[in-house]
C-alpha positions in Angstrom: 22.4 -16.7 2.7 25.2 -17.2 0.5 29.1 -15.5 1.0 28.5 -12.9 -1.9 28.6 -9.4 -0.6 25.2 -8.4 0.7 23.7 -4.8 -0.6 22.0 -2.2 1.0 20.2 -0.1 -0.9 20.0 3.4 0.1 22.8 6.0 1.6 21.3 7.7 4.3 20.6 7.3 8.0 19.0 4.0 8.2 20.7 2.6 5.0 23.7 3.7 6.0 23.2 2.4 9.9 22.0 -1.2 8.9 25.1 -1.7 6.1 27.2 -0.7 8.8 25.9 -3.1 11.5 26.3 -6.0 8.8 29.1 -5.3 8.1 30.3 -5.2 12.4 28.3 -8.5 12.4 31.2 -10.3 9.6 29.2 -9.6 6.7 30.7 -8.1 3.1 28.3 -5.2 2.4 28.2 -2.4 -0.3 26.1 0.5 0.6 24.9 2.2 -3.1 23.5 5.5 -3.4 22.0 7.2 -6.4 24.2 10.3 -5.8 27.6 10.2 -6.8 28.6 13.2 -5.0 27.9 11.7 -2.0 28.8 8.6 -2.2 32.2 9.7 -3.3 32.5 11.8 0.1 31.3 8.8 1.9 34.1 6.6 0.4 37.2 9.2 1.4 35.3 10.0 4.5 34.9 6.3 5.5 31.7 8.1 7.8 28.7 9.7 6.7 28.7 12.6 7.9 25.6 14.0 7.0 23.4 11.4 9.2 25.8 9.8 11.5 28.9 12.0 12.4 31.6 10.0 14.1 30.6 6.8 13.5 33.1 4.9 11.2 33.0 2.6 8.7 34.1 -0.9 9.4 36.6 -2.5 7.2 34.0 -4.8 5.5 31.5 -2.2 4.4 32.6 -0.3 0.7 30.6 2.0 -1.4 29.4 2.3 -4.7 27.1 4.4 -7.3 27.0 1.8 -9.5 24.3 -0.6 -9.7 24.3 -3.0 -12.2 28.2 -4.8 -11.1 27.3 -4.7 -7.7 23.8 -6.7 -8.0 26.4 -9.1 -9.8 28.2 -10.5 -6.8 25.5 -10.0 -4.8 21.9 -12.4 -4.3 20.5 -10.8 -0.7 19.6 -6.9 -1.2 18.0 -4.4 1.6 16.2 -1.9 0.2 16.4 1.2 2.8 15.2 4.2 1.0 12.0 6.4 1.5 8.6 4.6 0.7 8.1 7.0 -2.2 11.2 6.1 -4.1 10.5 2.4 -2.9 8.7 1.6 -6.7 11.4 3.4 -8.8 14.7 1.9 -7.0 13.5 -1.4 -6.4 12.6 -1.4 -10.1 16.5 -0.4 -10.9 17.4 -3.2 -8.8 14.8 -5.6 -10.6 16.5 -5.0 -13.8 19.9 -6.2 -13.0 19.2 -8.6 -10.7 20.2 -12.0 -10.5 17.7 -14.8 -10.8 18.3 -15.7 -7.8 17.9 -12.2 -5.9 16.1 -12.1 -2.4 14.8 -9.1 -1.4 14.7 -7.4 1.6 12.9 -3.5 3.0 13.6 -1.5 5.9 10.8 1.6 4.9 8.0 2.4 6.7 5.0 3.5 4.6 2.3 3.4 1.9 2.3 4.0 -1.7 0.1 7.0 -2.0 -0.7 6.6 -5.6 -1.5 2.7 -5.2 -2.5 2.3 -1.4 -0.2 -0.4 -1.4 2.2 -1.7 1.0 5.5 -2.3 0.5 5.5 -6.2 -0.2 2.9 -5.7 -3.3 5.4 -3.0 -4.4 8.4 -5.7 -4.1 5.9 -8.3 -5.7 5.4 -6.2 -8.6 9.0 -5.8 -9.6 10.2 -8.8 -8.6 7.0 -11.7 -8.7 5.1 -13.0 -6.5 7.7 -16.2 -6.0 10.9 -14.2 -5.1 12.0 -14.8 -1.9 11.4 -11.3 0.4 10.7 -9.7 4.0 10.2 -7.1 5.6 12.5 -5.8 8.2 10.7 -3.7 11.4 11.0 -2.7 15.0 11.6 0.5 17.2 14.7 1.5 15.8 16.7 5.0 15.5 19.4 5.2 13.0 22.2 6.7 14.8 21.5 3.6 18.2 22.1 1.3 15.6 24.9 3.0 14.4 26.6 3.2 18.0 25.7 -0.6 18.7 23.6 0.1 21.1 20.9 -2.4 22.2 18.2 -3.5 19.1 15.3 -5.7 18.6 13.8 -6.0 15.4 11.1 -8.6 13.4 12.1 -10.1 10.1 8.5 -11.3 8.3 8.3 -13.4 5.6 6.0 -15.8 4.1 9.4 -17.6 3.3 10.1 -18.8 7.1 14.1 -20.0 5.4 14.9 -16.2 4.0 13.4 -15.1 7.5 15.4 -16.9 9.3 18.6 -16.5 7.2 18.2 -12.9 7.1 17.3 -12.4 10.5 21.0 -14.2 11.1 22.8 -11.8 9.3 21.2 -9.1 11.8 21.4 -10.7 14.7 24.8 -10.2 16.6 26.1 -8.0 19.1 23.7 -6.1 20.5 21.3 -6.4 18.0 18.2 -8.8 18.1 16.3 -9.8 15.4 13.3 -12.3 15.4 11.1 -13.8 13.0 7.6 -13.4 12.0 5.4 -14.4 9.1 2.6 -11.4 9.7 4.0 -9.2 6.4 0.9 -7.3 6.6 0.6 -6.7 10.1 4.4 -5.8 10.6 4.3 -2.9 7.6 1.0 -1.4 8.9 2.1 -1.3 12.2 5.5 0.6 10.4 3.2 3.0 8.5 0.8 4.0 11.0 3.0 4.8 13.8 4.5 7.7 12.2 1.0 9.3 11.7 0.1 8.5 15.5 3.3 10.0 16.0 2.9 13.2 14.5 -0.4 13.2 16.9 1.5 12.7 19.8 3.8 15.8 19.0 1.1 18.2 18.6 -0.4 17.1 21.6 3.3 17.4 23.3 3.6 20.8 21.8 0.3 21.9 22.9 1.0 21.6 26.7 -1.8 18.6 27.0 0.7 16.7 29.2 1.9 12.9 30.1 -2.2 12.0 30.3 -2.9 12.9 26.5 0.2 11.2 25.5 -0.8 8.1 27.4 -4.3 8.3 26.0 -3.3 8.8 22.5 -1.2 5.9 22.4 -3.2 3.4 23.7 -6.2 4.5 21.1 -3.9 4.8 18.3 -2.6 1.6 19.0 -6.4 0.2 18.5 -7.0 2.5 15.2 -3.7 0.6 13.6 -5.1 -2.7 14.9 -8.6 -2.1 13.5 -6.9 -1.2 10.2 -4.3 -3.6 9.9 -6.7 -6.8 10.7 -9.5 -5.1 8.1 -6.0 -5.7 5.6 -5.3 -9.4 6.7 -3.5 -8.8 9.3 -3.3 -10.9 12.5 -4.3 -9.0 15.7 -1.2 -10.0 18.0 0.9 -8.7 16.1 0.2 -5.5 16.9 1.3 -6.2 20.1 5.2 -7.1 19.3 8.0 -5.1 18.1 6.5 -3.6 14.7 3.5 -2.5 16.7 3.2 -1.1 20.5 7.4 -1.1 20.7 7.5 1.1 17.2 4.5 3.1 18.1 5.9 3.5 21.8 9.5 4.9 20.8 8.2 6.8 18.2 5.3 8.6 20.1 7.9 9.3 22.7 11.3 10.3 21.7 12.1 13.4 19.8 15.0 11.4 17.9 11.6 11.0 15.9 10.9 13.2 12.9 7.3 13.0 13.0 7.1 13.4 16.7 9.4 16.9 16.2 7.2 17.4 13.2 4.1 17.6 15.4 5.8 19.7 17.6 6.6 22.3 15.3 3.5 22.4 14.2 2.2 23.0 17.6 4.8 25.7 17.9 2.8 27.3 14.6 5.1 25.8 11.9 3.6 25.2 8.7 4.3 21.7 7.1 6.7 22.8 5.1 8.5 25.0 7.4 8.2 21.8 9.5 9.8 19.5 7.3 12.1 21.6 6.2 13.8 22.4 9.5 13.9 18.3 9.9 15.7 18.2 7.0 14.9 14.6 6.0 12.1 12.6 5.1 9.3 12.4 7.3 7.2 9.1 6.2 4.1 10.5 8.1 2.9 13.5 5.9 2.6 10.8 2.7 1.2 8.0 5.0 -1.3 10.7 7.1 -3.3 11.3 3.5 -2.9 7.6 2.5 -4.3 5.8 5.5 -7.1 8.2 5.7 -8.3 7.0 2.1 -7.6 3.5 3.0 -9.3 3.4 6.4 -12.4 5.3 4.5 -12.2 2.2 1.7 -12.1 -0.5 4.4 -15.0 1.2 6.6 -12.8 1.6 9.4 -12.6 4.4 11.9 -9.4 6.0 12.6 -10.3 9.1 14.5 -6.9 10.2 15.4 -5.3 9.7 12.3 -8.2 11.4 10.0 -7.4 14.8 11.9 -3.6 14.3 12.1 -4.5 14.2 8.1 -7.2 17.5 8.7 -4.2 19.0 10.2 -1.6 18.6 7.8 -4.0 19.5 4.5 -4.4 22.7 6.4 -8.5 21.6 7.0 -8.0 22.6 10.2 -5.9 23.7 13.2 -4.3 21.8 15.4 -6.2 22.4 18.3 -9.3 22.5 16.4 -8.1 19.0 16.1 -8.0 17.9 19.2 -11.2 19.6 19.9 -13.1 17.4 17.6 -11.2 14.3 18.9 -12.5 15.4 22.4 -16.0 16.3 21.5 -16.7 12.7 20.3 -19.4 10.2 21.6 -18.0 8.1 24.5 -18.2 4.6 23.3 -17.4 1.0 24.7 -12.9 0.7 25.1 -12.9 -2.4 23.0 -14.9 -0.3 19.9 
């Protein structure tokens, strides 16, 4: 990487919890928003607030709500904002950027209009030749935030970026590998959250340690299935951006589409849901998409085609997990 500043795209908890980790590690970093408002209190606050209380800003990490200067002094950008504005910010970035911009995403999703993932998004905006990765692990905001311990994957069909990225990450108590599996890394990032959505309703139910177990373990087959029907290589599924994401996520109610599934257990609608969250919860979008795209690549995806049943109000969640239950025992490795 070079010694202009690097840029994070995206204000809120993860934006704001990986430009502030750079920034720890030595780095220059601007964090930009779209909201002024907000990134004017973030600049006098020197915290945000709103998603990480207490947690300071280190002296190397500024603000902005400008775009078009900042992308001047900077060539390495991170893109950290949902998966639905994904498209529209990374093209605001594409338009000012330098020629010699690398790209970088830290979202977890699908594009529900396209079924794309994220890297044919980037590849759109940017080409097919610009330099980019994806960056993925089991990772909560506010741990990063407090330095506690880390691991993430950096993939990239450019090993150099990889790497060079994945040095700008890697420090403290924060460790970041490298990976070349693109594919396999974001659809091991997108499936999770449905799976974990799942494995909140089944909390919320009462169905106990067993079903959470259970669910896990066959989830993490109906991501494999679906992620090597994409291109993706099967051990993959088995590092950070698969089992360790779908583990924490399943498991920890720091997790908005675990608590998401919970609430709707509790009999929450979706929106009442999402709206006591209060933030973006990647699964609702990525339930609806991944059941389309598992139905275009043939593959079956029990668990996630009634998390998507559930949450288009087809049916209730334990009518759900009846169905799931009333299926045909078959051979594990099917």
């Amino acid at each position: 990487m070079t010694a202009d500043s690097l840029l994070v795209a995206g204000a809120g908890s993860w934006g704001t919890a990986l430009a502030i980790h750079l920034a720890r590690n030595g780095h220059a970093t601007v964090l930009w928003g779209h909201d002024a408002g907000h990134i004017a209190h973030l600049a006098r606050a020197r915290r945000n607030e709103r998603y990480l209380p207490g947690v300071d800003f280190p002296p190397l990490l500024s603000v902005e709500d400008e775009l078009e200067g900042t992308l001047r002094r900077t060539r390495d950008v991170v893109l950290a904002v949902p998966c639905k504005a994904l498209r529209e910010v990374a093209h605001q970035v594409a338009v000012h950027a330098r020629p010699d911009v690398r790209i970088s995403w830290a979202c977890k999703g699908i594009d529900t209009d396209t079924l794309q993932l994220p890297h044919a998004v980037i590849a759109g905006q940017f080409g097919a030749d610009c330099p980019a990765a994806v960056i993925s692990g089991p990772t909560f905001a506010n741990e990063v935030a407090a330095g506690l311990p880390t691991a993430v994957v950096v993939a990239s069909d450019d090993t150099e970026f990889a790497r060079a990225l994945a040095g700008h990450l890697h420090g403290g108590a924060f460790r970041a590998y490298v990976g070349s599996d693109v594919i396999g890394v974001e659809v091991g990032g997108a499936v999770k959250n449905v799976l974990a959505i799942a494995a909140g309703i089944s909390d919320g139910l009462g169905f106990g340690a067993n079903s959470r177990a259970a669910l896990i373990t066959r989830g993490l087959a109906e991501l494999t299935r679906l992620g090597v029907a994409m291109g993706a290589r099967r051990e993959t599924f088995m590092g950070l951006a698969g089992l360790g994401d779908l583990v924490l996520t399943c498991t920890q109610d720091q997790s908005r589409n675990r608590r998401l599934g919970l609430a709707i257990a509790r009999g929450r609608t979706v929106a009442e849901a999402a709206a006591e969250i209060g933030q973006v919860v990647e699964g609702i979008r990525t339930a609806q998409a991944v059941q389309r795209l598992s139905s275009a690549k043939s593959v079956e995806m029990p668990i996630c085609t009634q998390v998507a049943m559930v949450l288009n109000g087809q049916c209730s969640a334990r009518e759900a997990v009846h169905a799931l239950l009333a299926r045909e025992p078959k051979s594990e490795g099917d």
